[in-house]
ZATOR-521717 format. One record per residue (C-alpha): residue number from 1; residue in three letters; x, y negated, z. Coordinates in Angstrom, 2 decimals, padded with zeros to 5 digits, always signed. Each point is the difference from the previous one (the first is absolute). Layout:
N
[NUM,"Ala",[X,Y,Z]]
...
***
This chain:
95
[1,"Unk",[+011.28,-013.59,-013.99]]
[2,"Unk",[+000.58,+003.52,+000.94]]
[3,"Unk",[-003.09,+002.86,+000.80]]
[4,"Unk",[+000.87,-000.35,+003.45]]
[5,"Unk",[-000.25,-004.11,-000.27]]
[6,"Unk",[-003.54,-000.16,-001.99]]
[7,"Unk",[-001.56,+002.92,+002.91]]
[8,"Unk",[+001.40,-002.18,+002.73]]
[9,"Unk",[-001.12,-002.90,-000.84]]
[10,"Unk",[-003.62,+001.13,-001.08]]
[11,"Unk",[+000.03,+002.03,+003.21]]
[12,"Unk",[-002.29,-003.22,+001.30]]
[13,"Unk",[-002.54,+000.57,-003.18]]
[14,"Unk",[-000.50,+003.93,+000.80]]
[15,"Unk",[-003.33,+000.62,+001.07]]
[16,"Unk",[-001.17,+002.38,+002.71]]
[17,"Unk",[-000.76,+002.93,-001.47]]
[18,"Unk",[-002.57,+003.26,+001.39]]
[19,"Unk",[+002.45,+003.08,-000.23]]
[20,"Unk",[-002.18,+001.62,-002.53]]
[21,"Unk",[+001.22,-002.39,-002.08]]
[22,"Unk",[+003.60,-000.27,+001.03]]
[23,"Unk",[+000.30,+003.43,-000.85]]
[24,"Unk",[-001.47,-000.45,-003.79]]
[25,"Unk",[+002.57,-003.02,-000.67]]
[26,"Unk",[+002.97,+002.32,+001.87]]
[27,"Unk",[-000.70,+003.59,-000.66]]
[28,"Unk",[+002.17,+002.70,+001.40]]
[29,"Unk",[+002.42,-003.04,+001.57]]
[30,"Unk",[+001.13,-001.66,+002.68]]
[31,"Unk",[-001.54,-003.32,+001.42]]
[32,"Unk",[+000.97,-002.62,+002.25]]
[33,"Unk",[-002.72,-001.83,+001.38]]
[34,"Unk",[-000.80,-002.89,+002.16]]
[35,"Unk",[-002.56,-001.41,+001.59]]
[36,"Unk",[-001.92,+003.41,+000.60]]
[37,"Unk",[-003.20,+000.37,+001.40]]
[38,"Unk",[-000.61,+003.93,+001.46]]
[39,"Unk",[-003.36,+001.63,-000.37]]
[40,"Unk",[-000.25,+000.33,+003.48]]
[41,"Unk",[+002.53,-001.52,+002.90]]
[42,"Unk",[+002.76,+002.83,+000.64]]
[43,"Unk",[-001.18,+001.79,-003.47]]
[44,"Unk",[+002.64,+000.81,-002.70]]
[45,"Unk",[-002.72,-001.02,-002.60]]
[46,"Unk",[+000.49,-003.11,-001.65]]
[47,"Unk",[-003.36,-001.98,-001.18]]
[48,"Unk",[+001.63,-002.90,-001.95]]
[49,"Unk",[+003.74,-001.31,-000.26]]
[50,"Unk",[+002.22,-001.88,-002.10]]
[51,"Unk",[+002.77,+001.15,-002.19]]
[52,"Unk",[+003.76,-001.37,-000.21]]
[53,"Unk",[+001.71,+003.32,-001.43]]
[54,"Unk",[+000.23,+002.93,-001.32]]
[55,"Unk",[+002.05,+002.27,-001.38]]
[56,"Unk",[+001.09,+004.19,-000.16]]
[57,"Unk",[+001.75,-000.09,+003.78]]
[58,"Unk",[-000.81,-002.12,+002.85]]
[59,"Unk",[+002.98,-001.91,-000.72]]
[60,"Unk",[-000.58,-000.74,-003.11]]
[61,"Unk",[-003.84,-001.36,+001.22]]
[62,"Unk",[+001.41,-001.72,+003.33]]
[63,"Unk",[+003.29,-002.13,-002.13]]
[64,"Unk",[-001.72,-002.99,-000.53]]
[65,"Unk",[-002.30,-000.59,+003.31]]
[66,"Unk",[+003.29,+001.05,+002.26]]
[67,"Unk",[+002.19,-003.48,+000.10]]
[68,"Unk",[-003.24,-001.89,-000.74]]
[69,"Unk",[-000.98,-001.93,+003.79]]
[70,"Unk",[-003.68,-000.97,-001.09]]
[71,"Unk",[-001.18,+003.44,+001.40]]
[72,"Unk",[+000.90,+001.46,+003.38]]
[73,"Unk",[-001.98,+003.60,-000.46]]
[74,"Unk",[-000.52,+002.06,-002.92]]
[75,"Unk",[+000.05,+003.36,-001.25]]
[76,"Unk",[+000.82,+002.66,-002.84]]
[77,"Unk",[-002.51,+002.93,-000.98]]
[78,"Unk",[-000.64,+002.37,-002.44]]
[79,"Unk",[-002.71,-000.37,-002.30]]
[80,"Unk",[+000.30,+003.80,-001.16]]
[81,"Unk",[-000.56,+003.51,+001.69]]
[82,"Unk",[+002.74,+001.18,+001.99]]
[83,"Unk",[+001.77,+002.63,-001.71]]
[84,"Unk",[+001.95,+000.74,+003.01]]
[85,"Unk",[-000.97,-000.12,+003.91]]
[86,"Unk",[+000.42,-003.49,+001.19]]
[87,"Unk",[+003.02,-000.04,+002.13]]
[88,"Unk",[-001.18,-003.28,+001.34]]
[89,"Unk",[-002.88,-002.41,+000.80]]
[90,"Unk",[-000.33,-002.88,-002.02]]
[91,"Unk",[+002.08,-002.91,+001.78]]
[92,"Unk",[-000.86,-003.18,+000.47]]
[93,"Unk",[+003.00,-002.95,-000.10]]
[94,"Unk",[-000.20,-003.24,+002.76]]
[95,"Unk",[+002.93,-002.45,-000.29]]
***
């Protein structure tokens, strides 16, 4: 069984995470979450969610979750500071 095998199939066992934390596992990386729960309703803060990726490149974080049905909306972020201005918002998926 490949990486991308043993993170999809424990992608059922991840726990939901507060981003505080996500960030210490994931420094300076990408994420793709699930299952997020915002600070407030409308609020680009994230309180708790759970991880299925990561990686250098949203790409890289998003290739397992992206032919995988079991979740309709998720999401990629950055755990680091942007070096650069963001030249967009974070982007939530819905299949």
């Amino acid at each position: 069984m490949d990486a991308a095998e043993q993170i999809a199939a424990n992608i059922e066992l991840s726990e939901a995470l507060p981003w505080v934390k996500i960030c210490e596992r994931h420094p300076d990386q990408f994420v793709c979450l699930v299952d997020v729960v915002k600070v407030e309703p409308h609020s680009p803060a994230i309180a708790t969610a759970r991880i299925v990726g990561y990686g250098q490149t949203r790409p890289e974080a998003s290739a397992i979750i992206r032919n995988d049905l079991r979740y309709t909306a998720w999401t990629v972020v950055f755990t680091g500071k942007a070096t650069k201005p963001l030249r967009r918002p974070p982007v939530y998926f819905e299949c």
